[in-house]
C-alpha positions as CSV (number, residue, x, y, z in Angstrom):
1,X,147.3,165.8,122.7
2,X,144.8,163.9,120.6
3,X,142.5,163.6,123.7
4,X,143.0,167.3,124.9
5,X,139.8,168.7,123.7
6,X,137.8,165.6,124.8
7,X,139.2,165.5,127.8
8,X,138.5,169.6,128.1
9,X,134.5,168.6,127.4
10,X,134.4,165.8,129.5
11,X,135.2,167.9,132.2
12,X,133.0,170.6,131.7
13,X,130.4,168.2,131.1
14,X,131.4,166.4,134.9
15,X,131.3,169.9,136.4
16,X,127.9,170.9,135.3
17,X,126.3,167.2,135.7
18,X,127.6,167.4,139.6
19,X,127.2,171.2,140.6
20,X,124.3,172.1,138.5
21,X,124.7,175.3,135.8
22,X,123.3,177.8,137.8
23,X,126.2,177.0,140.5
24,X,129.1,176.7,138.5
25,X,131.0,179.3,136.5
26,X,132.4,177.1,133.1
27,X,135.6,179.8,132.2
28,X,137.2,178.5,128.1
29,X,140.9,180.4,129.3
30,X,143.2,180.3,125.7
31,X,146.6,181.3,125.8
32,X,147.9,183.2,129.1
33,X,150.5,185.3,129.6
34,X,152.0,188.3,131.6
35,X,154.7,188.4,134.0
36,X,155.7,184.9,134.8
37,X,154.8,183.2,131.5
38,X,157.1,180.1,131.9
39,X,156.1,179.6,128.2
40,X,157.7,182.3,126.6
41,X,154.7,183.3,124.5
42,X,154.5,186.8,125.9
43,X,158.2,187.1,126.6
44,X,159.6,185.8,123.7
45,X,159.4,188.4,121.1
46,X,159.8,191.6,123.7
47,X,163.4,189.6,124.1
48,X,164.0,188.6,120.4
49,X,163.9,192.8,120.0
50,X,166.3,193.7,122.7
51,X,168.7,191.4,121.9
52,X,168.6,190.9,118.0
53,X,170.7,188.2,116.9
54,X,172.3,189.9,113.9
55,X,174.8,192.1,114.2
56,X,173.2,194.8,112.6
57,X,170.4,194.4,114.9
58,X,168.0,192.9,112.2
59,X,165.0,190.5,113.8
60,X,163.4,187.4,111.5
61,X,159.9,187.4,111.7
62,X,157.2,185.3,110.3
63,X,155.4,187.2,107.2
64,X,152.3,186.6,108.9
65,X,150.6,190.5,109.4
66,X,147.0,189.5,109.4
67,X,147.2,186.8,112.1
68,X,144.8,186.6,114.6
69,X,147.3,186.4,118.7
70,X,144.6,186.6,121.2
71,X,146.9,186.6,124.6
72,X,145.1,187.2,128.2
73,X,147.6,188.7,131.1
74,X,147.1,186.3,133.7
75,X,146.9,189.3,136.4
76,X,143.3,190.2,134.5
77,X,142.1,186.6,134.3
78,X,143.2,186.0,138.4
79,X,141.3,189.4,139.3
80,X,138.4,188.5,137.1
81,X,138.1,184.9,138.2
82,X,137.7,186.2,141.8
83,X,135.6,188.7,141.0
84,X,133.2,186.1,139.6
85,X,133.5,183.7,142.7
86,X,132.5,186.8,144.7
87,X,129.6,187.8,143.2
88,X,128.6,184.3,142.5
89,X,128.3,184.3,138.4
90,X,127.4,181.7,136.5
91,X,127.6,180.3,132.9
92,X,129.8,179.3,130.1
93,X,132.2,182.0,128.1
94,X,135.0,182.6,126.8
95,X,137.7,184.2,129.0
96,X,140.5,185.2,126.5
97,X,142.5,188.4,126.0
98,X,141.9,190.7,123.2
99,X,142.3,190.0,118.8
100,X,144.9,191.6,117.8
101,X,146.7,191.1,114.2
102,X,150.4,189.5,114.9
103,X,151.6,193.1,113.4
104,X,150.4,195.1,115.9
105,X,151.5,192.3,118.8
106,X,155.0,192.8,117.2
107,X,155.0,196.6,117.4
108,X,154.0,196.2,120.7
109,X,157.2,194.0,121.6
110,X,158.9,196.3,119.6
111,X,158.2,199.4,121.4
112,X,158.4,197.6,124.6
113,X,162.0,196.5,124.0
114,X,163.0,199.9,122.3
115,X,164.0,198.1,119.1
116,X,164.5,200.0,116.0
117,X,166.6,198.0,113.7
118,X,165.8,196.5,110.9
119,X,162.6,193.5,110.3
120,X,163.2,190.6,108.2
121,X,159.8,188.3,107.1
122,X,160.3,185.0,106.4
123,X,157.1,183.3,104.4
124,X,156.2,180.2,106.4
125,X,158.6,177.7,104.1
126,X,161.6,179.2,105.8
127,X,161.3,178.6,109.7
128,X,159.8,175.1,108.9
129,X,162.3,174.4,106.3
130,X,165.0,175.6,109.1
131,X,163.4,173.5,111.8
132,X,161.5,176.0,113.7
133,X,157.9,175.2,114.8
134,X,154.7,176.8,115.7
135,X,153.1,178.3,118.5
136,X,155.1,177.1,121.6
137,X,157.8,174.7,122.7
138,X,161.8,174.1,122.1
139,X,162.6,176.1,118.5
140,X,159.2,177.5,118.1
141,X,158.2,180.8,116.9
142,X,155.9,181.9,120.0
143,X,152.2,183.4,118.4
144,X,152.9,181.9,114.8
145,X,150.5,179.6,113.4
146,X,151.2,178.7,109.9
147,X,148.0,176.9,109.5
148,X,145.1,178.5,108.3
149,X,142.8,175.3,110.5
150,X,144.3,176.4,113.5
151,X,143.9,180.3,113.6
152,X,140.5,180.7,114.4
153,X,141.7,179.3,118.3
154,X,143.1,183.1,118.8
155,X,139.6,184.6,117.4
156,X,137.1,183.6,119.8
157,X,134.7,186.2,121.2
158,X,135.1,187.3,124.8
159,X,131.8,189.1,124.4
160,X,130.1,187.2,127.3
161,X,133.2,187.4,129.5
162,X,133.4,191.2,129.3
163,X,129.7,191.3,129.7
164,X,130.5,189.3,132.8
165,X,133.5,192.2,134.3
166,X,136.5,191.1,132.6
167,X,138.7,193.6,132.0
168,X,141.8,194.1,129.9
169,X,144.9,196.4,130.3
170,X,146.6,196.9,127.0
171,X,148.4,195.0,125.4
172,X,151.5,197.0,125.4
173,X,151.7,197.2,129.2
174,X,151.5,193.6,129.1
175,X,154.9,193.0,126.9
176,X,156.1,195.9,128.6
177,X,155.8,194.5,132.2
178,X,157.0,190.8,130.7
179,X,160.7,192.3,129.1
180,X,160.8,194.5,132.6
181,X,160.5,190.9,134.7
182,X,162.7,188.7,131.9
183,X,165.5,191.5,131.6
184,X,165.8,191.2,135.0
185,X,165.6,187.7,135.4
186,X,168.5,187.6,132.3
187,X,170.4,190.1,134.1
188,X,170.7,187.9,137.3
189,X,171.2,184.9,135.2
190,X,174.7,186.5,133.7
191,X,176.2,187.7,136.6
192,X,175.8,184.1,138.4
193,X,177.2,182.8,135.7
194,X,180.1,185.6,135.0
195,X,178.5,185.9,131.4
196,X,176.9,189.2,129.9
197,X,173.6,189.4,128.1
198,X,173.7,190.2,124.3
């Protein structure tokens, strides 16, 4: 990981040295999701919701309202990338989803999973002090960044990207269409294996 962003400039650098920057479309992609995400960051907290660990159907969240998620549905960066190979564009922007405060991504969940119970907010001494990590992974919160350094990664403009076609569906239909796919998947899961989902 400590050579990631090198690596990441390096290659951009190779690309436009070879192909020349009026042939070459350079596309900074953040965090992708949608239906599919093997990741879990767009499916995680749609599924915390509709199956809340507690019994009285209470879900931990971070106490993080103001944080910047900035999540791109992969169906809208596919279209947009082919779009862009079509009509042969050109130059260097930033192809990520919309900002919005991790609040209103965890409303979105909410409503897409039909939760109503009970939230509980945990400052960021509690997951870490339980062994829960950031961002993505085994025991991670998916979206959290405790970090002050790091949240700026989810607040890049997409100005020149949109300027360039990209389009986004909301954000709600994306969390929406991720719990219809992983409910399904989980539903599959439990009768192959005789066991019910929560």
């Amino acid at each position: 990981m400590e050579s990631y962003g090198p690596a990441k400039v390096a290659c951009e650098q190779a690309v436009l040295q070879a192909i020349g920057p009026e042939r070459c479309l350079i596309a900074r992609v953040g965090l992708i999701g949608g239906p599919g995400d093997t990741f879990g960051r767009t499916g995680h907290w749609p599924l915390c919701f509709a199956h809340p660990a507690a019994d009285d159907g209470s879900v931990l969240i971070p106490d993080a309202p103001q944080l910047p998620t900035q999540v791109i549905d992969a169906r809208d960066l596919a279209s947009w990338l082919i779009d862009c190979c079509v009509r042969q564009r050109s130059g260097v922007c930033n192809a990520m989803g919309e900002t919005w405060p991790f609040s209103d991504h965890l409303a979105a969940a909410r409503t897409a999973a039909g939760h109503e119970g009970p939230l509980v907010s945990a400052d960021a001494h509690w997951p870490h002090a339980h062994g829960v990590g950031e961002c993505s992974g085994p025991k991670t919160l998916p979206l959290w960044l405790s970090d002050p350094g790091w949240q700026g990664m989810n607040a890049r403009s997409n100005e020149r990207a949109k300027a360039a076609g990209l389009k986004h569906r909301p954000l709600a239909e994306t969390l929406s269409d991720v719990y219809e796919v992983g409910g399904r998947r989980r539903h599959r899961q439990a009768a192959t294996s005789g066991a019910f989902p929560r």
